[in-house]
N, C-alpha and C positions, 0 to 999 in steps of 0.2 A: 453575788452570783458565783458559783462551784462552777470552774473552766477544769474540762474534763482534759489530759494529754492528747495529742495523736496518737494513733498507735503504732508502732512501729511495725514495717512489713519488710523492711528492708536485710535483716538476718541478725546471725549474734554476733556481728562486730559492729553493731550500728551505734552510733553516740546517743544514746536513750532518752539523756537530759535536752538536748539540743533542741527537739523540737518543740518541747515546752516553753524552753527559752523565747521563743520566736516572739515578736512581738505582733497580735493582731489588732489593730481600731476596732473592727467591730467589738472584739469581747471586753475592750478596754471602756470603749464609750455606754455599752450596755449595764455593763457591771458595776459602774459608779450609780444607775439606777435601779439595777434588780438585785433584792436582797438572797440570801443564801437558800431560799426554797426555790430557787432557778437553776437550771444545770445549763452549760454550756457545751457541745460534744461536739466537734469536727470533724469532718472529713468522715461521715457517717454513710457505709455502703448499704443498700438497700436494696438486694437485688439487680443491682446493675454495676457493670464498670466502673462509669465513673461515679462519683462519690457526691454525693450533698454536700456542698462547701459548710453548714453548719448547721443543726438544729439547736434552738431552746425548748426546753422543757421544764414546766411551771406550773403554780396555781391558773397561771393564765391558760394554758394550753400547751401543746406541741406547735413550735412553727419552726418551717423549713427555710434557710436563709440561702439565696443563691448571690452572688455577685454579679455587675456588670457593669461595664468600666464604658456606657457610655457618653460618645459627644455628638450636640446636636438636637434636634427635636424629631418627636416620632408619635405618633398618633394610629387610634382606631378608627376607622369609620367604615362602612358599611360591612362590618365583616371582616376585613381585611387591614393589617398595620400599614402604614406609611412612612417615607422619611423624609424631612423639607431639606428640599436644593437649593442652596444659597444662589449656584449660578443658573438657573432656569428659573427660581423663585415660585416654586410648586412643588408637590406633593408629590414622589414618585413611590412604586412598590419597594417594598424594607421585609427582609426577612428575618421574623422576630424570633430568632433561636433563641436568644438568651428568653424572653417570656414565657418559649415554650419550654426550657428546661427548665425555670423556676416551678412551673404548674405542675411539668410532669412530675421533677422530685417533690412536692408535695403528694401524687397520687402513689406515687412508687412508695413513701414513706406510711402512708395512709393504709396500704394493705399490708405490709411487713406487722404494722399494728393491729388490722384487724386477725391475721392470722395466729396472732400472738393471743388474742381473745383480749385484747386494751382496748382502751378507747381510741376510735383511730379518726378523730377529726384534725387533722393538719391544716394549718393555715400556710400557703404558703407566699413568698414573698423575694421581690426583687430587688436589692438594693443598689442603687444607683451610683454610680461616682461620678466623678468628670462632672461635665457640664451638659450631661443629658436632662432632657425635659421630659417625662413621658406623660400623655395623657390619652386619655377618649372621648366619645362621645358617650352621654348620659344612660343610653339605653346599648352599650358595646363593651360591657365590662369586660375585661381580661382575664378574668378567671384568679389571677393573685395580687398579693399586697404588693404595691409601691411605694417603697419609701428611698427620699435620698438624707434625710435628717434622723441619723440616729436617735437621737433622743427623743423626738418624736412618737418613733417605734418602740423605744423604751418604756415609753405611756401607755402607748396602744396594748403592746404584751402584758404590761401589768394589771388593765383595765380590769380586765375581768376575771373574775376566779369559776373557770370550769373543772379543773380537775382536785383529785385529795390528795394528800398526801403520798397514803400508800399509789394509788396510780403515779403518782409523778415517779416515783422508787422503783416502779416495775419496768415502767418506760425507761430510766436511767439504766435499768441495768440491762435490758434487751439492748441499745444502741451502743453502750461502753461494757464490753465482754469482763473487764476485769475487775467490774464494781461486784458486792457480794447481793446473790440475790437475795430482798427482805422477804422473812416471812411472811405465808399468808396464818390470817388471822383462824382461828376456830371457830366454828358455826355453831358450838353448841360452848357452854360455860364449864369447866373440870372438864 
């Protein structure tokens, strides 16, 4: 997997290597299973403030990775998330920002590419840390991916091959400004 830099916004005295250096899990544990037709990009703005904590872009698809760090169990059901009280030992209301900002930056990401005239089907997805449990019921899907086992996700993104090549190149270079754009092909031969 191609791990694209941050970009630096911070001015021309910024140490430029440094946040490559960083070390990230997620790209580390991805990239021992996606081979070099995967791009890794981070911290990908979209239209909004804040920033997509990462997409991949692949034969698999475009998917939008968000983080959430957390602990406990937390469910769907009629509509509405929940989070279990250890000390009441029930179900009380939970407000699921972190689900709702995975879903949105998948939809933020999804027109950025349709406006671009891509393919703009984003997958997007939450990844768990801690000792969060999330679940639903059967017919209250959440609208994005759950995963807390990377490698998992690793399978899942590779599963399937929707996009080519050239769209994977196009998409790389609309989300990391400093990649060169590839050409497009000629419609006609000579």
């Amino acid at each position: 997997m191609i791990i694209h830099p941050i970009q630096q916004r911070s001015g021309r005295f910024a140490f430029r290597g440094l946040a490559a250096l960083s070390s990230d899990r997620v790209a580390s544990t991805l990239g021992r299973h996606l081979d070099d037709r995967f791009h890794y990009v981070r911290d990908v703005r979209a239209g909004a403030p804040t920033p997509i904590g990462s997409v991949v872009v692949g034969p698999g698809g475009t998917w939008a990775l968000i983080r959430a760090d957390l602990h406990g169990r937390f469910r769907k059901r009629n509509g509405h998330w929940y989070r279990w009280n250890r000390g009441t030992e029930s179900w009380i209301p939970w407000d699921a920002r972190q689900v709702t900002q995975a879903r949105m930056s998948g939809h933020r990401l999804e027109l950025l590419l349709e406006r671009a005239s891509l393919p703009s089907i984003v997958e997007a997805c939450l990844l768990v840390s801690g000792a969060g449990e999330v679940g639903w019921e059967p017919d209250q899907r959440p609208g994005v991916h759950v995963h807390q086992d990377l490698d998992k996700l690793a399978r899942r993104v590779a599963r399937d091959e929707v996009l080519l090549p050239a769209q994977v190149d196009r998409i790389v270079a609309l989300l990391d400004p400093r990649q060169p754009v590839p050409r497009l092909a000629t419609s006609t031969q000579g």
